[in-house]
C-alpha positions in Angstrom: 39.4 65.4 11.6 38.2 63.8 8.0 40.0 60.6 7.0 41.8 61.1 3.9 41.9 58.4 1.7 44.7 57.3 0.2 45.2 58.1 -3.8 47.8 55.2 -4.3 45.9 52.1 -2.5 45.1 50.5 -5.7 49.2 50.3 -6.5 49.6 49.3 -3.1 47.4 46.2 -3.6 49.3 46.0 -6.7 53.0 46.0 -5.5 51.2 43.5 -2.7 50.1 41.0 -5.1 53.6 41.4 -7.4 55.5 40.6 -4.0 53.6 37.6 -3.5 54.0 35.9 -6.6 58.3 37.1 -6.7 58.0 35.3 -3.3 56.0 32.1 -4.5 58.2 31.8 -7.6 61.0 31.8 -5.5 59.7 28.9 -3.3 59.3 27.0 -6.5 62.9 27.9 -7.6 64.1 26.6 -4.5 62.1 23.3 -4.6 63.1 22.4 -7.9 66.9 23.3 -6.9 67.2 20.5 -3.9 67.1 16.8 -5.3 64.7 14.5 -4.3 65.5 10.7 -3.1 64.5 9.6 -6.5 67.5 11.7 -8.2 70.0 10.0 -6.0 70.0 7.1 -6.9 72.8 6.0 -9.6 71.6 5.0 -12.7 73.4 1.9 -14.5 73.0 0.3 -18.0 70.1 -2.4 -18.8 73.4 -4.9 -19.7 74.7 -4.4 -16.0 71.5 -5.2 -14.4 70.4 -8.8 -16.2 73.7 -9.3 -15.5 73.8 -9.4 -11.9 70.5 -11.0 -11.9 72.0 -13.5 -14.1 74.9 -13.5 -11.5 72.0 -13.8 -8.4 73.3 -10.3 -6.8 69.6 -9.0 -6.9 67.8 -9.6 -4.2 64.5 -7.5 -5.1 63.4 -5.0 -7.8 61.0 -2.8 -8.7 59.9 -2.0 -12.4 57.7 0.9 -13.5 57.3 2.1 -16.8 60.2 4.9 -16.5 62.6 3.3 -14.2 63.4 -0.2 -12.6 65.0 0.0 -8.9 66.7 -2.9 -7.5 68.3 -3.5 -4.2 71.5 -6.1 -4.4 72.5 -8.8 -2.3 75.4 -7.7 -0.7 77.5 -4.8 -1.7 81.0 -4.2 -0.7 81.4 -0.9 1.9 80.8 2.2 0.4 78.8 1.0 -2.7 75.7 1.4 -3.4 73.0 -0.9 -2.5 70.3 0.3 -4.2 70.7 0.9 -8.6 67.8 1.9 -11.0 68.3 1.7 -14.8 65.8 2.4 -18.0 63.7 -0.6 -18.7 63.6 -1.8 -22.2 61.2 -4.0 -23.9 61.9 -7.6 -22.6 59.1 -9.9 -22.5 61.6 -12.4 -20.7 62.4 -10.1 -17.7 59.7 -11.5 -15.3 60.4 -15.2 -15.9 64.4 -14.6 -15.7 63.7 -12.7 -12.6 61.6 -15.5 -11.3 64.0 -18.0 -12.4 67.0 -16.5 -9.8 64.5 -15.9 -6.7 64.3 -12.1 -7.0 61.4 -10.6 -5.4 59.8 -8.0 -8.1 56.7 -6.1 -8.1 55.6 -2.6 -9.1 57.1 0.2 -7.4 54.8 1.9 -4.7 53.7 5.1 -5.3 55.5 8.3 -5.1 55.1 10.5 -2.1 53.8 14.0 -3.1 56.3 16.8 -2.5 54.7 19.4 -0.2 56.1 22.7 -2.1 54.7 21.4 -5.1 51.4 20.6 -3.9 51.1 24.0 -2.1 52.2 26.3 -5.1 50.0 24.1 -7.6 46.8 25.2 -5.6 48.7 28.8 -4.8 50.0 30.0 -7.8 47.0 29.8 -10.6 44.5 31.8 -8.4 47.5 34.2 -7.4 48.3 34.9 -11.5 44.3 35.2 -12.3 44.7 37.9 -9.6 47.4 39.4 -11.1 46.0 39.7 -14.6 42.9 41.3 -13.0 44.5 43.7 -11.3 46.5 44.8 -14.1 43.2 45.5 -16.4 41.7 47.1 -12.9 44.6 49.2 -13.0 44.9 50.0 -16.6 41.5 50.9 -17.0 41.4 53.1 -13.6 43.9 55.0 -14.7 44.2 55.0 -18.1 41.2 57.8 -18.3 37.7 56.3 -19.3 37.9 55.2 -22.7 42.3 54.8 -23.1 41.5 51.9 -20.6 41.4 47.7 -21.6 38.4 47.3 -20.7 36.3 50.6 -21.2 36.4 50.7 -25.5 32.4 50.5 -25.5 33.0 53.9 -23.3 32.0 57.7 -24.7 35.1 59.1 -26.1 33.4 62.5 -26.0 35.6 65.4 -24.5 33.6 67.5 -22.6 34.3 71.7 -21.9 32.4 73.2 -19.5 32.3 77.0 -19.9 34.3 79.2 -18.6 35.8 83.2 -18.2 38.6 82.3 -20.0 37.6 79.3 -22.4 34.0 80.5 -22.9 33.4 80.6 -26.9 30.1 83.5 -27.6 28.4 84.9 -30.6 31.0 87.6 -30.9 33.8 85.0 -31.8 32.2 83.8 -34.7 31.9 86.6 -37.4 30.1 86.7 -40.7 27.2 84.2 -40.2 24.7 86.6 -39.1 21.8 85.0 -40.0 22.9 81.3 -38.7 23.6 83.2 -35.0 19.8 84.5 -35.2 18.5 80.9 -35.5 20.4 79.7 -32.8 19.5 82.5 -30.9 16.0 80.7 -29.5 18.1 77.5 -28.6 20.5 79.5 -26.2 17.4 81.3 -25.0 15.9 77.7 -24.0 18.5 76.6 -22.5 18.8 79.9 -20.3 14.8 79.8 -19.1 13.1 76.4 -20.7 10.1 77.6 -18.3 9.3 80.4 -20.6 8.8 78.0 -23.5 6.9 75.0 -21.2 4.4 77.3 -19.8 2.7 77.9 -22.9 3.5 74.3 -24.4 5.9 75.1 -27.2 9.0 72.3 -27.5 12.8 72.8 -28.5 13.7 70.9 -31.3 16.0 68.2 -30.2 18.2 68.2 -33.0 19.7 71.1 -34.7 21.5 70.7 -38.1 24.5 72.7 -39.0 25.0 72.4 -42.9 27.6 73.9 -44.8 31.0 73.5 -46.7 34.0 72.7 -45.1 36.1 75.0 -42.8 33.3 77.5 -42.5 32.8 77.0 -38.6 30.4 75.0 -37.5 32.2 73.4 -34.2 33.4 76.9 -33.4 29.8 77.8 -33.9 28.2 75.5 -31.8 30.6 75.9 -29.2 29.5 79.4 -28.8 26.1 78.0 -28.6 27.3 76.8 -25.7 29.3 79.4 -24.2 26.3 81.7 -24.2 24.1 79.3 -22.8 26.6 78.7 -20.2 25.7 74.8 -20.4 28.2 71.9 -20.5 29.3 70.7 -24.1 30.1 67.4 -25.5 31.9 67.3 -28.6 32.4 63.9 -30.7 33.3 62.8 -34.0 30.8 60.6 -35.6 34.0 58.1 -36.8 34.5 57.8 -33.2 31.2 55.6 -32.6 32.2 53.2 -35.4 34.6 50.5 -34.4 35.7 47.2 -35.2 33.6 45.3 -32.9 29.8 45.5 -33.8 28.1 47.0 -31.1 30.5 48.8 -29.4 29.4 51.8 -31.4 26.3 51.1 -30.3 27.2 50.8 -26.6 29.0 54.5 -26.9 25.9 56.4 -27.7 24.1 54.6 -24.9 27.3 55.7 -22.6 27.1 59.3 -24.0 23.5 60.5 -23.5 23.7 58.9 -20.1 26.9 61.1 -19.6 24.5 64.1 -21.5 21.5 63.8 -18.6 23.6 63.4 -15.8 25.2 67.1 -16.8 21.6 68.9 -18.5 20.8 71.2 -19.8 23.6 70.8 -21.8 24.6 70.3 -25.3 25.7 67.1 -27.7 27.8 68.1 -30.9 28.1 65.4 -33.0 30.7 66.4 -36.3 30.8 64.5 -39.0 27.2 63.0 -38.8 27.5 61.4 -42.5 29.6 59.0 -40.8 27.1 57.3 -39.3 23.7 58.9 -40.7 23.9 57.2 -43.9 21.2 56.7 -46.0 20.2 53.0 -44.9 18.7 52.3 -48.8 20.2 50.2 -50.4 22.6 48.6 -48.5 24.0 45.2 -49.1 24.3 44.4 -45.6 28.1 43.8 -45.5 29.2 42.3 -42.6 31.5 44.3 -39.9 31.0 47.7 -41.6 27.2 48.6 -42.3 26.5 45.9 -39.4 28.0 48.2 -36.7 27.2 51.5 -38.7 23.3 50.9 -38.6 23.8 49.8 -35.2 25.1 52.7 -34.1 22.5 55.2 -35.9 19.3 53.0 -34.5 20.8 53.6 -30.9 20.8 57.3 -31.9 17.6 57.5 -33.1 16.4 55.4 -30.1 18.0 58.0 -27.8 16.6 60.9 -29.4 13.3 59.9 -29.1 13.5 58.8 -25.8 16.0 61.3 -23.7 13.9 65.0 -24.2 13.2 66.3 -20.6 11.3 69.3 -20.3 13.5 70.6 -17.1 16.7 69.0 -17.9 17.1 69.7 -21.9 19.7 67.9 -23.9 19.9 69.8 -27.5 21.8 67.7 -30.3 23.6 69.9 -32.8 25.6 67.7 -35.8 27.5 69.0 -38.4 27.6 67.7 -42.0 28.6 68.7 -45.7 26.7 66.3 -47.5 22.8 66.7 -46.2 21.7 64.8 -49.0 23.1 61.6 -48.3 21.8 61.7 -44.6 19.2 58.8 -43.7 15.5 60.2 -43.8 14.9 59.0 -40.4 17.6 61.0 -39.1 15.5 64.5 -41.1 12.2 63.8 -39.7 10.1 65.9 -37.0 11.6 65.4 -33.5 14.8 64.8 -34.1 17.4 67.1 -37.0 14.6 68.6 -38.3 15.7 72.0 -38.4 19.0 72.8 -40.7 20.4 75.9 -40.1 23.1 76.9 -43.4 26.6 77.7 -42.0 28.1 79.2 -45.3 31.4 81.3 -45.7 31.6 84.4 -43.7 31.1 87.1 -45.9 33.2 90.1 -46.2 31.4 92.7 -44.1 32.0 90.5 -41.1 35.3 89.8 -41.8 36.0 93.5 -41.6 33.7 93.9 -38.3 35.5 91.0 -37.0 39.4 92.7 -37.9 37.7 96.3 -36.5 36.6 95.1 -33.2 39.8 93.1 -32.8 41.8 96.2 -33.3 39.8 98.1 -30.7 40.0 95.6 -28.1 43.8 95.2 -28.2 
């Protein structure tokens, strides 16, 4: 019979470690509730004490820097024998004390109180423990990139295709001509032996230009959906982040994601936000720093990630082409544009008519 493993072992430890440190605390409570020796003693004025050495009823003392204890001669039944009082700055102390016989030297040291000793080696490594497993905790379950310490993480969502999600051609209407260019792309991912065996290459990148609201995510998703291929889908904002380099780090994180699930597709929307022309450019610190960061680790991966068994095709939306950086256009990576304008009104009415005859 398989061992099941236990979903919740990671609270467990959790609720483990949270018990021992309620339990230490409460030692430490404790300790610091009972007195020690040093807190018994009564406490009297600096006047009373010179004068009963004045007097000769000390027969020894102490003197530290906080405190001075003395012991008296004889004291009456029930008194105490033993005082301390708050020294003051007296120069004459030693000789007056010399002068009536009392024995005085520095107070020996004090005695180290076992609680305290044991929860000042116990309780630092026991909240370090703590504090990790909370981050442990927060970034297990707090789902990839929501977690503390997972922000250089891919916040891409990924859909795999399915009967009743699946996106195709005949849910995007009126772009005709845009659906014929992909066309090849959804046939490569299908059979990319067709294309290999007589040496012909895929772009990598495909370029979906056009005005807003005219469908290029839906588009691309039914790229997708008829290739029956996983599909990431990210926003190119979503690389850029207050920390330089964590952009950086995310489109490392995301095309390792990519080949681990190819042949599949990357949509990146909103590639402007990133593939800004690089001419130009002051060099402002924080901003263009992490933005040109984050578009040399995407042109580094697009040269480097192609796989002639497992593709990876990179579609990216944009509305402003021309303000794209030309490294980005070049052959081998968004070299091909495909126009995505507004659906004109034949397929509108297609689209309405096949509607009606479905339902």
């Amino acid at each position: 019979m398989p061992i099941r493993q236990d979903d919740n072992q990671p609270n467990r430890r959790f609720g483990i470690v949270n018990i021992i440190l309620i339990g230490v605390g409460a030692l430490l409570l404790f300790s610091s509730l009972f007195p020690n020796q040093n807190m018994q003693i009564p406490r009297v004025p600096y006047s009373l004490f010179i004068d009963q050495v004045n007097d000769g009823e000390v027969k020894r003392a102490y003197i530290t820097q906080e405190q001075i204890r003395y012991e008296l001669n004889g004291a009456e039944e029930g008194a105490p024998s033993v005082l301390a009082t708050t020294p003051i700055f007296d120069m004459d102390l030693p000789q007056r004390l010399e002068s009536k016989g009392v024995e005085f030297a520095a107070a020996p040291p004090k005695k180290p109180n076992f609680f305290s000793t044991i929860l000042s080696w116990v309780v630092p490594p026991l909240i370090f423990i703590l504090v990790l497993q909370f981050f442990a905790r927060r970034s297990m379950g707090g789902g990839g990139a929501q977690g503390a310490l997972s922000f250089t993480k891919s916040k891409a969502k990924v859909y795999v295709p399915d009967d009743e999600s699946k996106v195709t051609f005949a849910d995007v209407a009126g772009v005709d001509e845009a659906k014929d260019e992909l066309t090849e792309i959804v046939d490569f991912l299908k059979k990319p032996e067709r294309y290999t065996d007589i040496g012909a290459r895929i772009p990598k990148g495909v370029l979906l230009v056009g005005p807003p609201g005219t469908g290029k995510t839906l588009l691309s998703k039914a790229v997708a959906g008829e290739a029956e291929v996983p599909f990431f889908i990210i926003s190119g904002s979503e690389f850029v982040e207050l920390f330089v380099g964590a952009g950086a780090a995310r489109v490392r994180d995301l095309f390792e994601q990519a080949k681990k699930k190819a042949p599949c597709i990357i949509f990146i929307d909103e590639l402007d936000a990133i593939g800004k022309s690089r001419s130009g450019s002051m060099g402002v610190v924080g901003g263009n720093d992490e933005r040109e960061q984050t578009l040399n680790q995407l042109l580094t991966e697009m040269d480097g990630f192609a796989s002639a068994d497992k593709p990876v095709i990179v579609l990216a939306a944009t509305n402003q082409p021309e303000v794209l950086d030309a490294a980005l256009l070049r052959p081998g990576r968004f070299d091909r544009q495909v126009l995505v304008d507004r659906p004109d009104l034949s397929g509108r009415k297609n689209y309405i008519r096949d509607l009606y005859e479905k339902s």
